[in-house]
N, C-alpha and C positions, 0 to 999 in steps of 0.2 A: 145702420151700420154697426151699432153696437152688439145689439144680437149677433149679426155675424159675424163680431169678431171676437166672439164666445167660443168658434170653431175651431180658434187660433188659440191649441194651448201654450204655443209656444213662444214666449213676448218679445224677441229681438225680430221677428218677423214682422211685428207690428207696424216699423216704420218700412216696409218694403211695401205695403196694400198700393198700390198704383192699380188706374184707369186701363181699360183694353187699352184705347190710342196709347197712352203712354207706354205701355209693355210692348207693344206691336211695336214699335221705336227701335226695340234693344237687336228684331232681327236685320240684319244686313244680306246685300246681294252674294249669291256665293252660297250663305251657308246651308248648311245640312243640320234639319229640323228634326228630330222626335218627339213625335205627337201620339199621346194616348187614343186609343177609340180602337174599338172592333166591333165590324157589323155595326155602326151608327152609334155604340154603347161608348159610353165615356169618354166622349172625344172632346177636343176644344170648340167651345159654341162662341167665342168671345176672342181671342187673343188672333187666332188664325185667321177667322173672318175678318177681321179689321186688316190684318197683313194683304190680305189678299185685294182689300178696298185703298191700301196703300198704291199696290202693284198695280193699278190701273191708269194712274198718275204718274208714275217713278218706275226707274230702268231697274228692276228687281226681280230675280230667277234663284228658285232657292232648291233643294233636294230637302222631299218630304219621305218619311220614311213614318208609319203607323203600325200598327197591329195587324188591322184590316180595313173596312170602307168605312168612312165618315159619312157624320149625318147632316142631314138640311143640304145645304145646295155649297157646303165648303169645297169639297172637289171640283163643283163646277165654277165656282165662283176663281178658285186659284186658277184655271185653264183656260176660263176665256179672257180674267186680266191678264195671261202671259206671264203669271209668277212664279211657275213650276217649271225647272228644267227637268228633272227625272225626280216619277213618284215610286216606290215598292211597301210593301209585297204586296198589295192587293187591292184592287179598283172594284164599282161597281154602279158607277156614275156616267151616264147615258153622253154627256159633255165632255168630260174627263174621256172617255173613250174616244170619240169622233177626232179630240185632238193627237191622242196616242197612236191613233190610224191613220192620219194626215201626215204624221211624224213631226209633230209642234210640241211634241213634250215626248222622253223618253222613258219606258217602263218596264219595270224590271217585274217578273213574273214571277215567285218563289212561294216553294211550299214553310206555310205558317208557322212549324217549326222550326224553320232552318236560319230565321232571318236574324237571332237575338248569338248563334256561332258566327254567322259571318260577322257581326263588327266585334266578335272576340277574338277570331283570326284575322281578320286585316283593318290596316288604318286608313283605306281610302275614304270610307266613311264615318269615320270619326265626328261623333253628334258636335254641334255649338252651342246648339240652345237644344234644351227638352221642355216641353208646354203638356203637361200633366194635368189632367184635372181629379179633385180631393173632394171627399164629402166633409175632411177634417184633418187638421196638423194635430200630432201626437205631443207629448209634454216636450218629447226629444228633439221636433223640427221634423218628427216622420209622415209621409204623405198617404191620409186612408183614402183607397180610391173610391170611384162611386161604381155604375153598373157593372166596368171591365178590366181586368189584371192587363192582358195583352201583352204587349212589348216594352212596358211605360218600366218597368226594372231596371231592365238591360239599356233601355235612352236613360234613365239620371245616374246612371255609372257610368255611362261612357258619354254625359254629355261637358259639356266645360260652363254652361250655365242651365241653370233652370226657373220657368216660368212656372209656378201654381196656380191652376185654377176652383175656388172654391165653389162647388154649384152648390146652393141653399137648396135649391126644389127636393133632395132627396134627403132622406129620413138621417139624421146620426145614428142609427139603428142598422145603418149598413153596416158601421164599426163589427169587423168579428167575421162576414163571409170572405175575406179573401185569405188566399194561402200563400204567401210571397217566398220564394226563394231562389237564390241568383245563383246558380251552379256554376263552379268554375272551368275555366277556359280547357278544352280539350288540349293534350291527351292524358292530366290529371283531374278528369272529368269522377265527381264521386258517382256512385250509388244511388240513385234520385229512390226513395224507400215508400216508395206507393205503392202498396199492396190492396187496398180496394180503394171503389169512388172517393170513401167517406176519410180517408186517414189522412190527416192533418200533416203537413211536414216542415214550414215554416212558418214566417208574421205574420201578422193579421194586419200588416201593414207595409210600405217601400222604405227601406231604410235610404236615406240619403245622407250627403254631405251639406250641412246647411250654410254652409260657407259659399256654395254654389246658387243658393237662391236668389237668383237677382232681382223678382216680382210677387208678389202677391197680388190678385187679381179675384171680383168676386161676380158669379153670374147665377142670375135666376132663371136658367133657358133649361127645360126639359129635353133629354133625351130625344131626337128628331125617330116617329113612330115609327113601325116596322110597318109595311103596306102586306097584308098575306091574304089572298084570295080566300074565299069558302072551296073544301073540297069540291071538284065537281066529278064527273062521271067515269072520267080516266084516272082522275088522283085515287078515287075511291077501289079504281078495279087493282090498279096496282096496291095499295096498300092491302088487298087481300089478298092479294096473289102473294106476298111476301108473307102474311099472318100465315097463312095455310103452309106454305114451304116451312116455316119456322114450326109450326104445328105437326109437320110430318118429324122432324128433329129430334122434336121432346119423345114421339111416338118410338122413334128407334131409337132411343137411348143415348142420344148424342147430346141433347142439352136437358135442362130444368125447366120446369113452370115459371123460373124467374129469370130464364137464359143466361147472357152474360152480359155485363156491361153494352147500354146502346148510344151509338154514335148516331149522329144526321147531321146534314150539310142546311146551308137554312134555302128559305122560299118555298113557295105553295106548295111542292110533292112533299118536300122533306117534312114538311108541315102535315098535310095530311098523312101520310105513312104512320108517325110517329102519334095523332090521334088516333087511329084504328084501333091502336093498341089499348085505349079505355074502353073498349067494349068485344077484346078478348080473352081468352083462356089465360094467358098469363097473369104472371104476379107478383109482387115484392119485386119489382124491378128496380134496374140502377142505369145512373147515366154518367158516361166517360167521354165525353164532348167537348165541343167547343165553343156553342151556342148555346142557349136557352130559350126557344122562343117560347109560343103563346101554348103550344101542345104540352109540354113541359110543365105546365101551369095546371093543365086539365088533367093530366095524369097523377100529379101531385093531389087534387081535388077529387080525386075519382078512388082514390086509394090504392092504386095500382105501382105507382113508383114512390118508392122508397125514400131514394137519393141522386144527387144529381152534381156533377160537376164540371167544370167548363172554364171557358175564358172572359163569356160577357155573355150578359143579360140581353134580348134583342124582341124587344116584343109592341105589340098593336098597342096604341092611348089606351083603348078599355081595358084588357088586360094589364098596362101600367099604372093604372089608379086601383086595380083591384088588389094588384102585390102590396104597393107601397102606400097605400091607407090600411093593409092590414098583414104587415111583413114579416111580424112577429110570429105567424104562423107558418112563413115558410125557412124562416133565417137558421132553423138549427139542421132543415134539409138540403142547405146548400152550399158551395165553396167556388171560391173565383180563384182561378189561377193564373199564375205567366203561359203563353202558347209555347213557350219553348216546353212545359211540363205538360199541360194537357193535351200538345201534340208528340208528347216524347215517346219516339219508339219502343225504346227499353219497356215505357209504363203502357202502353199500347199492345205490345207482345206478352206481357208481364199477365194482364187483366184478361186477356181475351177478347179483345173488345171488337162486338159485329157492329163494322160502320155499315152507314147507309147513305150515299151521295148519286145527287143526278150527274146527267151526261147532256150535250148536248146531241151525240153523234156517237152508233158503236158499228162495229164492223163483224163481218161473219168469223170474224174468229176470235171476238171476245177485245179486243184494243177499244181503247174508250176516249173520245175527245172530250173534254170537259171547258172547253178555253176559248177556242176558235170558228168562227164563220167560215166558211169555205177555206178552211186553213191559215188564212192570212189576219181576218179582221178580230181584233182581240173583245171580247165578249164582255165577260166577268173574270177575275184570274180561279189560279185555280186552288188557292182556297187552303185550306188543312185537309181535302178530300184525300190527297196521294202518303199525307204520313199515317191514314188509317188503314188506306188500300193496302199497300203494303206489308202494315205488318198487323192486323188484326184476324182476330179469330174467321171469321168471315167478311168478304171485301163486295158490297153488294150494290150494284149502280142499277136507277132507273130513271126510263126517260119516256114520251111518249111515241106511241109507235110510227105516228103522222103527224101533221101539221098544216096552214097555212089550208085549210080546206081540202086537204090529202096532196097538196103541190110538194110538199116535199114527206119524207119516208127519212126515218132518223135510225132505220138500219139501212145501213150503207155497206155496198163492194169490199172499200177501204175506208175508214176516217180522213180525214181531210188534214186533221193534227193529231197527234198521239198525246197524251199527254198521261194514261195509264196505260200500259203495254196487256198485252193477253197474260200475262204472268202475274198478274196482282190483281183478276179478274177473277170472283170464282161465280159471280150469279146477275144475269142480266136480267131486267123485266121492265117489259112495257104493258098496257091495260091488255093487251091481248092474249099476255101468259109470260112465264118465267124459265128459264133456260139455266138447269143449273149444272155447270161447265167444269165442276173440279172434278182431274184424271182426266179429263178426255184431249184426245189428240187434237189437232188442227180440223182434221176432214170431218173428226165429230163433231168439236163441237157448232162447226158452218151451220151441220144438222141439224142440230137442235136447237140453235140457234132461229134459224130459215123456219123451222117448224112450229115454235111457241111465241116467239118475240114480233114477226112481221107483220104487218097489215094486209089482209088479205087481199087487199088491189098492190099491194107489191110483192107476194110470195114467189110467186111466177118467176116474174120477171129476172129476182133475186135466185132465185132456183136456177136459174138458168145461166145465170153468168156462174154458177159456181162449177154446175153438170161441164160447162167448157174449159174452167180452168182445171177443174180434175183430170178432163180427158189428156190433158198436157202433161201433167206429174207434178212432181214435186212434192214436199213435205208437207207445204203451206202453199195452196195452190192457187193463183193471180195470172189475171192477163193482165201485162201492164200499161199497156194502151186502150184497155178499157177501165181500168180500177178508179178513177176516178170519171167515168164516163157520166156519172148520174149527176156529180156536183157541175160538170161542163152544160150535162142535159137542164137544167135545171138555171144555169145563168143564161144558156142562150133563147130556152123555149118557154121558161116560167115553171116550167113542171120536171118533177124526178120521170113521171110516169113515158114508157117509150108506147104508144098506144099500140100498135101491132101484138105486143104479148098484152097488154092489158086483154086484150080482144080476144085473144088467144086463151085464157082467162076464163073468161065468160062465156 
């Protein structure tokens, strides 16, 4: 413990070091938690987990409120002790779901920027405790985070006590990537002054009130891994199908060899996508994101990106022994920030930034589900996906074109839930080809939609319900007792496929 209380330069804190079980003590039923961690990066490994091993024992319901998804099995573990009344913004825990979907715990679904205004404009949620985790206390009592910025600013401002968590496993040599700065309350909202990936605009560290520290706490638990498949033959087709449209770009003098600032959403596509790019024409690239995963790593090593910056680090064990036994090489190309900045519109619109996020489910006129199972059952939320859609240089979602052994077709009639509208849509792609839909009407872009993006056991079919709703009129043209015919076809028979046109087809 002496070592680690070397990380502690701040000495009135010294008598606060308490045990999880002890700090797990200070929450009560009722309150409303803020917990560091996005995408599994910097989350509490130690104070939460133990709450949650309380909550299994003891009448205890609390509101968590995070960055994004926690790692190791803490979401699951809060939902099936029953210790979660309502979690936001963002889930991505197979447990944590099925309880959300049963309606044993309540979830709020919000885009990643939005979450650090709302408890600037209202007091319902108003933090108690905030449980932060630190790779280091500053001389001042300030908190150096470890892999992720997140939300963890905006919870020790607005919380009325705060937990520290020290993790040892990660280098003091993170000191110096984060960029901390807590923007004030709208409608005397400054000028957030980011002008590229790389420009610096706050601390290097979370300034707190240390009057508010109730615990010091110390854990040696690594970052729970990121799980990311190897490309396989659909991630592959899509990530050229996008190099090549982005290749035709530079050709007509729309972008550079270095494009513009690149966004992606994390999991295997977003992941393969964004490795394509170390074995093409591009160059001196930069990243305006919110993740960093293991591609991130390889483009950095391939000499291809520049610069990168984000909310949290979210990457594979191999890849996290590779950074952080030799981080020194990457620490001057990188910056962690709050989500309310690396999701801020203003800097999103500002930089030009081309996002890149999957879908679950698109529809022939370009509307994008990213959320929902058959409309209802909530997935994964939706992410920082909708504050790049919107306002970035280019808005670009892929998904794959089938599934489930072609039982279902992930272009559909209608989505099932909207949760990107056709209006902050400009470029669909599945492995079968890419549909790029800026300027075109409704009836176009079905077309070309129908024509590049389908699988060809569902063209047809798809063709066909569209040939009918044209024949009817309309601007946007739908049958509405058939628009969701396929997700009906598909609960009641197993298969999207209606085999008469399949047949018809063939």
């Amino acid at each position: 413990m002496i070592n680690n209380k070397q990380r502690i330069k701040y000495s009135p804190y010294l008598d606060k070091i308490q045990t999880p079980e002890q700090a797990a003590l200070l929450i009560k039923n009722k309150d409303v938690l803020g917990v560091s961690g996005f995408t599994k990066a910097g989350d509490s490994k130690t104070v939460l987990p133990q709450f949650a091993k309380r909550a299994l024992h003891e009448d205890l319901k609390v509101t968590v409120l995070s960055g994004a998804s926690l790692g190791y099995d803490t979401d699951a573990d809060l939902a099936k002790n029953g210790a979660l009344y309502k979690r936001m913004p963002f889930q991505a825990d197979p447990t944590l779901r099925k309880s959300i979907n049963s309606h044993e715990v309540l979830y709020v679904d919000q885009h990643l920027g939005q979450t650090a205004d709302m408890l600037q404009k209202i007091d319902k949620f108003k933090i108690d405790i905030a449980i932060i985790e630190a790779v280091s206390i500053t001389e001042d009592g300030y908190i150096v985070p470890t892999t992720s910025v997140g939300n963890s600013p905006i919870f020790a401002d607005n919380a009325d006590q705060i937990i520290i968590e020290i993790n040892t496993t990660f280098p003091e040599s993170l000191a110096g990537i984060h960029d901390v700065k807590l923007l004030k309350k709208q409608p005397n909202r400054e000028v957030i002054p980011v002008l590229n990936s790389d420009k610096r605009i706050g601390d290097p560290y979370i300034k707190i009130d240390p009057n508010k520290v109730a615990a010091i706490v110390f854990t040696e638990v690594p970052d729970s891994p990121a799980v990311i498949a190897d490309p396989d033959e659909k991630t592959k087709a899509i990530s050229h199908h996008i190099l090549k449209f982005l290749e035709n770009e530079v050709e007509a003098g729309r972008l550079t060899e270095s494009l513009l600032p690149l966004q992606a959403g994390i999991g295997k596509t977003a992941n393969a996508i964004l490795s394509g790019f170390t074995d093409s024409k591009f160059k001196n690239l930069t990243m305006y994101s919110e993740v960093l995963q293991d591609s991130t790593f390889e483009l950095f090593d391939s000499g291809k990106l520049l610069f990168a910056s984000a909310s949290s680090i979210t990457v594979t064990e191999s890849c996290s022994n590779k950074i952080f036994s030799n981080f020194e090489k990457y620490k001057e190309k990188l910056l962690l920030r709050p989500q309310n900045i690396s999701n801020a519109a203003e800097v999103i619109s500002r930089l030009g930034v081309i996002g890149i996020n999957t879908a679950i489910e698109v529809d022939i006129y370009g509307n994008v589900n990213s959320t929902h199972i058959a409309g209802t059952k909530m997935m994964n939320g939706i992410g920082g996906s909708g504050d790049f859609a919107r306002n970035g240089y280019l808005s670009i979602f892929a998904c794959p074109s089938i599934s489930k052994e072609g039982r279902i077709s992930h272009v559909v009639p209608m989505v099932s839930h909207t949760d990107h509208t056709e209006h902050d849509v400009d470029i669909l792609v599945t492995e079968q080809g890419l549909a790029d839909i800026r300027g075109l009407a409704p009836v176009e872009r079905a077309r070309v939609i129908i024509e590049n993006c389908v699988h060809p056991e569902y063209k047809y079919q798809l063709l066909a319900y569209f040939e009918e709703a044209y024949a009817l009129g309309g601007q946007t043209p739908h049958i509405l007792e058939k628009a969701f015919s396929w997700h009906t076809q598909l609960k009641n028979n197993g298969t999207m496929k209606v085999e008469e046109l399949v047949d018809n087809l063939h």
